[in-house]
N, C-alpha and C positions, 0 to 999 in steps of 0.2 A: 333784649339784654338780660342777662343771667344776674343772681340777688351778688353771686362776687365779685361781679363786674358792673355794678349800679355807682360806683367812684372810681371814675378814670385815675391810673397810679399815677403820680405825679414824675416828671420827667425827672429822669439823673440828668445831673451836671454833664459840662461836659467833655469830649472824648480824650481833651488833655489832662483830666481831673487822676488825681493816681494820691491814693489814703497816704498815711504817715506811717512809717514803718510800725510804728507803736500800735498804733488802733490795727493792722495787720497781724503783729503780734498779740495782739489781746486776742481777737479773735484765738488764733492756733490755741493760746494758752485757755480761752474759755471749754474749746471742743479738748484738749488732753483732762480737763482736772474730771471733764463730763464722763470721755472714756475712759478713765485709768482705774476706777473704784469698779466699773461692769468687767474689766477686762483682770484684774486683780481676783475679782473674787470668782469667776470661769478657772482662772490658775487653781485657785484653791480649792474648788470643789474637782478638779479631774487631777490633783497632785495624787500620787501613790498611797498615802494614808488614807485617802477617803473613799478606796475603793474598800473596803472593808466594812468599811461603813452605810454604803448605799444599803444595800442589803437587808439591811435591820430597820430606816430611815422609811424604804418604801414596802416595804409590811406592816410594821406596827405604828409609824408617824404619820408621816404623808395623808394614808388616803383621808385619815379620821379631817387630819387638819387642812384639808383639799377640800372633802365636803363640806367642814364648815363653815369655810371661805369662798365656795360659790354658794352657799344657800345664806351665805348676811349680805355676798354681793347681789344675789337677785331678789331680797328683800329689800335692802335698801335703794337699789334703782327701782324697785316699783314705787314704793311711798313715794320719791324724790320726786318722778315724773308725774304721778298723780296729785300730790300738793305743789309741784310747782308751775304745773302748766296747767293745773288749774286755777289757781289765783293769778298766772300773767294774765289767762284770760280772761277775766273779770276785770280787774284794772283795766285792761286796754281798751277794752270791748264796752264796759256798760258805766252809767252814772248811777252812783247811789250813796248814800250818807257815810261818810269817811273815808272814800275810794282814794283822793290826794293823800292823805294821810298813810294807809295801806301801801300804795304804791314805794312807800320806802321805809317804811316799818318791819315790811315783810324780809327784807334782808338783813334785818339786826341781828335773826339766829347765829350768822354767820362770825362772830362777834366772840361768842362761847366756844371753845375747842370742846371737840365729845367726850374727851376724860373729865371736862368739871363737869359738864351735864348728867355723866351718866352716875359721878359720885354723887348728883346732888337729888336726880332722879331717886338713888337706893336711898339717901336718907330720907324726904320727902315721902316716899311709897314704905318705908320700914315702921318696923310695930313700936317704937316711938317717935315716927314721923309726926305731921300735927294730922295731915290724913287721917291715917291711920285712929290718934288720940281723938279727932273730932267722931270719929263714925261711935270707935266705944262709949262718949259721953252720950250721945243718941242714942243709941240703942240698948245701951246695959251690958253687953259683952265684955267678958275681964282677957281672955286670952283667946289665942290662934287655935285653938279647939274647939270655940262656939262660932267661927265663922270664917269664909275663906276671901280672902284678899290677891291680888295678883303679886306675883313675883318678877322685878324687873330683873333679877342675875339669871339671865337665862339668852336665847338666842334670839326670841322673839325683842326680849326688852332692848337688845343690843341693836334690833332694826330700828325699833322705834327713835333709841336716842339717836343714831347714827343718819336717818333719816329726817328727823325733825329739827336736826341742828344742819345739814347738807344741800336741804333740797332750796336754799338762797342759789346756790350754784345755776341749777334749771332755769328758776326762775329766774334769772339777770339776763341768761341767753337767749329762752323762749320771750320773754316780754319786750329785749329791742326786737325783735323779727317780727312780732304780735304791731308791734308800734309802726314798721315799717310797713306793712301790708298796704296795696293801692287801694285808694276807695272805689275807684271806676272798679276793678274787679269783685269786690264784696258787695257792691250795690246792684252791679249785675244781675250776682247771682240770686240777692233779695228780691230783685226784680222777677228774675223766673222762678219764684216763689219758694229759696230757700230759707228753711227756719235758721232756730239756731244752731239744732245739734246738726246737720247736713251742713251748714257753714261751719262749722267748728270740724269737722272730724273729713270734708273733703277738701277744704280751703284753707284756713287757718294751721291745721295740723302738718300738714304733707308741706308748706310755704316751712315752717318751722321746723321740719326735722334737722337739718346740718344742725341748728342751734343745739336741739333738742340733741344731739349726738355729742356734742363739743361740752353743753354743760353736763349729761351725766357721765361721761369718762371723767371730768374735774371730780363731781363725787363720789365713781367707784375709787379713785386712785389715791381722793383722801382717806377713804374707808381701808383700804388696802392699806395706807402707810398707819392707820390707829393703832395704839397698842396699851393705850391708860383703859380705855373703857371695855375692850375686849377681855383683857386680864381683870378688869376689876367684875365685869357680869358676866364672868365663868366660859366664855365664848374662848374653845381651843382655834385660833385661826393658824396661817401662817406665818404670821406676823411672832405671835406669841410663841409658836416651835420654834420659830429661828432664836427668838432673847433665851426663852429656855435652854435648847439645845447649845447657845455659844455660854453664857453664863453658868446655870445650873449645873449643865452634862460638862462643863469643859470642852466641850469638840467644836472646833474652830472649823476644822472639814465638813463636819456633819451639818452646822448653819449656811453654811456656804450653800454647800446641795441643795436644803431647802429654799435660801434665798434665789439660786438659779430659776428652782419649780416656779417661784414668785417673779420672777422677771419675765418667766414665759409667759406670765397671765396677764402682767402690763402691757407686752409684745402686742399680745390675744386686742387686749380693749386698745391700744392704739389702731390697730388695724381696723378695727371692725367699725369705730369711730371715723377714720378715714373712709370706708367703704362708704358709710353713712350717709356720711358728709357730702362724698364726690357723686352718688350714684343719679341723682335728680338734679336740676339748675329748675328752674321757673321765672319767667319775664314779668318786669314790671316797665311801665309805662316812664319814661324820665318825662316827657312833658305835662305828667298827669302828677308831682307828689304829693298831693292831697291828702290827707290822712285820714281815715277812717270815723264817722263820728261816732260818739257813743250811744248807747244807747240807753234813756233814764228807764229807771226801776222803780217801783214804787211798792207799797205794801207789803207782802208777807216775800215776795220775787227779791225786794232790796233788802229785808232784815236776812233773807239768807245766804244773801251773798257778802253780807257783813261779817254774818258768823263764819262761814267759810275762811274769810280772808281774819277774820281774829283770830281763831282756833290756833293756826301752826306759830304767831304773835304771839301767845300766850303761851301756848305750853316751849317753845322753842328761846323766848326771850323773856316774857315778861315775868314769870317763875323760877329758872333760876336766876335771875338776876336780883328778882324781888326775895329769893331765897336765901343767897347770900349776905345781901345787907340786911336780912333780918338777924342771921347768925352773926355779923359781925357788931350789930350794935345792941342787941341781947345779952352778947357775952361781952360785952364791951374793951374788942380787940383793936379800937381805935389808940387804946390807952394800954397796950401792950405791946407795941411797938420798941422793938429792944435792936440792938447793935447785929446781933446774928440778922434779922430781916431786914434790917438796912442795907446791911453788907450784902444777902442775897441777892436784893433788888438791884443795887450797884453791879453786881456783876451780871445780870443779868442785861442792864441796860447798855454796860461796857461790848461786850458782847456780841449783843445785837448791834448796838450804833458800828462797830470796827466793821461788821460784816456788811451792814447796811452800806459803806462810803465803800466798802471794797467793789461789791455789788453793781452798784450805782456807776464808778467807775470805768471796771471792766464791761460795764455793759454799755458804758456810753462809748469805750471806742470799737465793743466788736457790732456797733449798729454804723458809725461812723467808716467805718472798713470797709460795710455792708454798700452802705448810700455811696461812697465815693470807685469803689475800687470796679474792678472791669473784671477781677480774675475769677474764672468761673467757678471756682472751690469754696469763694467767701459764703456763697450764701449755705453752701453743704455743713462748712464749720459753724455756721449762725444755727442750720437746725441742730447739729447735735448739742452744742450749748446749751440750746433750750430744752435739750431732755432731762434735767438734770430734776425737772420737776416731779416727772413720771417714778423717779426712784422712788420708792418706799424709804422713810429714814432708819430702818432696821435694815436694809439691804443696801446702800448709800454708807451707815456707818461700817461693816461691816466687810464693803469693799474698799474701804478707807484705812482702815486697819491695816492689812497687810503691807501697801506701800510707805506708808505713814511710819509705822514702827520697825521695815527696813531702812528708812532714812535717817529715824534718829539713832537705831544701831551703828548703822554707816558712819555717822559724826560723831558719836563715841568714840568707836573705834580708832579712825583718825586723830582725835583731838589727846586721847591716850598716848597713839604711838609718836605722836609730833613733842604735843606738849607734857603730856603726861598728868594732863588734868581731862577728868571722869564729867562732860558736861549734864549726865541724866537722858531722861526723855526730852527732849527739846519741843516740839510739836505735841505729840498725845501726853506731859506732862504739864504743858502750861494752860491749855485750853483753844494752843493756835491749832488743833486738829477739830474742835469744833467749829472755831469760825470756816475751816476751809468746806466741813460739812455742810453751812448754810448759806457759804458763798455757791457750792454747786448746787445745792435743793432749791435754791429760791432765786436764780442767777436768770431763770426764763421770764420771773417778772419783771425785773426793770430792764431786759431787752424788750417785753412787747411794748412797759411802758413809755420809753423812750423812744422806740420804733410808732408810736402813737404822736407822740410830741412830737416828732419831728418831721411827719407827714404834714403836717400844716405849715411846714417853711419852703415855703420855695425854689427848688433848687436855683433860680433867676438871681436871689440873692448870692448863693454859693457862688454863680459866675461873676456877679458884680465886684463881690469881694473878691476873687482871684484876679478880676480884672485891674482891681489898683491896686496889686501886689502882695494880698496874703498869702501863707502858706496855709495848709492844712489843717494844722495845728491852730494858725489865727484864727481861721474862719469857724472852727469847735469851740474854741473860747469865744470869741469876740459875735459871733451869730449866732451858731442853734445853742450855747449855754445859755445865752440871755431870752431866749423864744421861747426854749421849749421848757423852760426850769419850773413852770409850773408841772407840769407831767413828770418830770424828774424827783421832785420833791414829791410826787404823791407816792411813785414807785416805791423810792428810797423807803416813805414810810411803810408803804405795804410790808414789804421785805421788813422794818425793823420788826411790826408788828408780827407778822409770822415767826421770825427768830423768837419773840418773847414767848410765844405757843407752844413751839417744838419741842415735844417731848419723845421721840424713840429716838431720835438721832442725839439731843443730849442728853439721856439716861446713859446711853452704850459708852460717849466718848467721853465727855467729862472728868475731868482727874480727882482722884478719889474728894482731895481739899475744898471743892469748888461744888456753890448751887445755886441754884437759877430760882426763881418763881415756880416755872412747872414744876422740878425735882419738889422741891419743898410739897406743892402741893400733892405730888403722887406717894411721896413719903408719908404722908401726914393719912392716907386714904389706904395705905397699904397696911398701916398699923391700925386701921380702924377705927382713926382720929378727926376724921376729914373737916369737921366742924371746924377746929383749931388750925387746919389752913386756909381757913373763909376769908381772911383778910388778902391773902396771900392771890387766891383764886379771882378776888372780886379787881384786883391789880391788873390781872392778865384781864378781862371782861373789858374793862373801863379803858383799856388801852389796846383793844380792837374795838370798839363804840365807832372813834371819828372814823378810822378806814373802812368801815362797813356803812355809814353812811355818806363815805363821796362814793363807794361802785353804786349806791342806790340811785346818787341825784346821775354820776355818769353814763349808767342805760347799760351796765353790764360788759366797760370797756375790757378787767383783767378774765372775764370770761371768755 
């Protein structure tokens, strides 16, 4: 039996079972909002003005910010896969003094978005960081001409934060496959006298590629949609040409064409993650699920596998968080808490919550379409739904744009020629074009996570209750709302939590009036103030805490 085939799929209902028009429709409407922004912005990069434009785009733009965007993507998948399938495998594999603790500590990185990392990085590491101020008290050096220091604004420091705040990703994937391994095959192989690195690198590695596939696509694609820490440590990606190029240059064609180059590269790591993934199955035992034992460490073999597993803890959590609230109760930003950051935070939490119940929502009936329906298109529309993650938020906003601001032209227009009142931007002036931006970017989590809830009902119950006369609609209410609502509510918050994060997709859309937490914080770090948004930063931090420590205790489900 193959590791995807180790859980028989639980049976569909049955053959008279047919979804509620609604959860049919949610579906259609989840796969249009997914296509409409990639098929939008293809319009605007081949429309007639932007042939003019290429030209210029792939001589002097492109290649520089091509190459800098496959050499921070093959930096940051190397660190990622090195620290994170090196601490699953230690967890998994051996006993030694904090290893429980580890085990879900290690995903707290995941907590920090890379723009406050990498601002907190530059201040920490700069010539009045405390760094920096401790090394000169030691030694007697007054200035950066008696001695040389590393510089994180650069493309290396840009692997580093982007790696050290990512590689939770890896790690969530490789350590349930690390977990699931048979024991009868790893005792085996100890039996015909394999160490550890021969168990590690022809057993353990190769059982965990799919994972090992699945979690670093998650961190190339984050790294792909970054745009606070790339612009802030000097790193030209694609990311940063497309804000440039629509912003700066004015050319709405010319970002277009770069965000296409950017889609091709998504295309590139979906595929090849696919390839990955499917290319090998491996058999495990179902009458054998015994689990692997660990094995204890002791002396100098356990402090190193201590430090190992603290190292990426500390510098990925325990520093900037411990950095933050140093800066916020130093300068004592508790006590300067004023109506403009209240307000921010308010909207910030509006925002996310609308988009969070929208989310949640549309994704509980296009999973419910999914489980019920027969027609063989439901599940085509379930995956393209779920791509909406793979968008980069600079290419997502940006394909948003064009149909967005032809509709609220369109109701202008009309409401002009009817009524003869001017209603403005309706959509990209209120803020309702951002929420629709984080209803499609984060619309793939509360489908897996409800398509997770809802694999433990059932389907027996869905016939019991069609049996004494519910419809469709009763049996979503009335059975998997009530089952699966723990899974529900985790999604929801996932999703809030990432909305509160998202900064390329709300820098772009946002109306001029209107700021979030991240704006504030990348305002504050643009002006070279970033201290003065520590209160603001440590907001967002503390409110991806809880949701970075349920994927830790649930074994890497939204991986």
């Amino acid at each position: 039996m193959s590791l995807n085939a180790t859980i028989a799929p639980a049976r569909r209902p049955s053959l008279r079972w047919r979804p509620s028009t609604r959860f049919i429709w949610a579906s259609i409407l989840g796969a249009i909002l997914v296509a409409l922004p990639i098929l939008a912005l293809a319009w605007t990069a081949l429309s007639p003005a932007a042939a003019e434009i290429w030209p210029h785009l792939a001589a002097n733009v492109i290649p520089v910010a091509l190459m800098n965007t496959v050499a921070l993507l093959l930096g940051v998948g190397l660190l990622c896969c090195l620290t994170g399938v090196g601490t699953a495998w230690l967890v998994t594999q051996y006993e030694f003094p904090g290893r429980a603790a580890f085990e879900w500590l290690l995903v707290l990185p995941l907590a920090i978005p890379t723009y406050i990392t990498a601002y907190i990085y530059v201040e920490f590491l700069g010539f009045q960081g405390p760094l920096q101020a401790a090394f000169r008290a030691l030694t007697g050096y007054r200035s950066l001409r008696d001695y040389w220091f590393p510089d994180p604004r650069n493309l290396a420091g840009a692997i580093f934060v982007m790696g050290i705040v990512l590689y939770p990703y890896v790690y969530l994937s490789v350590r349930a496959l690390f977990g699931l391994q048979s024991a009868t095959i790893v005792e085996s192989a100890r039996t015909l006298g394999a160490s550890r690195w021969p168990l590690f690198w022809r057993i353990g590695l190769p059982m965990a590629r799919p994972a090992l596939a699945a979690g670093l696509t998650l961190a190339l694609l984050e790294t792909l949609n970054d745009i606070g820490a790339s612009e802030y440590l000097g790193v030209r990606s694609l990311t940063i040409s497309i804000y440039t190029t629509w912003l700066n240059r004015n050319s709405l064609e010319g970002a277009a064409q770069i965000a296409c180059v950017m889609l091709v590269m998504v295309i590139m790591l979906i595929a090849v993650e696919a390839r990955l993934r499917g290319q090998r199955r491996f058999a495990i035992s179902v009458r054998q699920p015994r689990a692997v034992g660990r094995r204890p460490l002791k002396g100098r073999k356990a402090l190193s596998a201590g430090l190992a597993c603290a190292l990426p803890v500390l510098l990925g959590a325990a520093l900037p968080i411990g950095f933050l609230a140093s800066e916020v109760l130093t300068r004592g930003l508790l006590f300067k808490i004023d109506a403009a950051l209240l307000g921010n935070l308010g909207n910030a939490m509006l925002l996310s919550g609308i988009a969070a119940a929208l989310v949640v929502a549309l994704g509980l009936g296009i999973v419910a379409a999914r489980r019920h329906g027969r027609e063989s298109w439901l599940p085509a529309l379930t995956r393209i739904a779920s791509l909406g993650y793979a968008l980069p938020g600079t290419v997502l906003a940006l394909g948003l744009l064009v149909p967005l601001a032809g509709f609220d032209n369109a109701l202008a227009n009309t409401m002009r020629a009817w009524f003869g009142v001017n209603p403005g931007l309706v959509l990209i002036g209120s803020g309702a074009a951002l929420v629709i931006a984080y209803v499609v970017r984060f619309l793939a989590i509360a489908i897996s996570g409800i398509e997770s809830g809802l694999s433990r009902v059932s389907p027996r119950l869905d016939d019991a209750a069609r049996a004494l006369g519910a419809n469709a609609n009763e049996v979503v209410r009335r059975v998997h709302w009530p089952l699966a609502r723990p899974a529900i509510a985790a999604a929801a918050l996932l999703v809030f939590v990432d909305c509160l994060k998202e900064l390329p997709a709300t820098l772009l859309l946002r109306p001029l009036n209107l700021d979030t937490l991240a704006t504030i914080v990348y305002g504050h770090a643009s002006r070279g103030v970033f201290e003065d948004g520590a209160l603001a930063a440590l907001l967002i931090v503390l409110a991806g805490l809880y949701p970075a420590i349920i994927l830790a205790r649930a074994g890497g489900t939204r991986a």
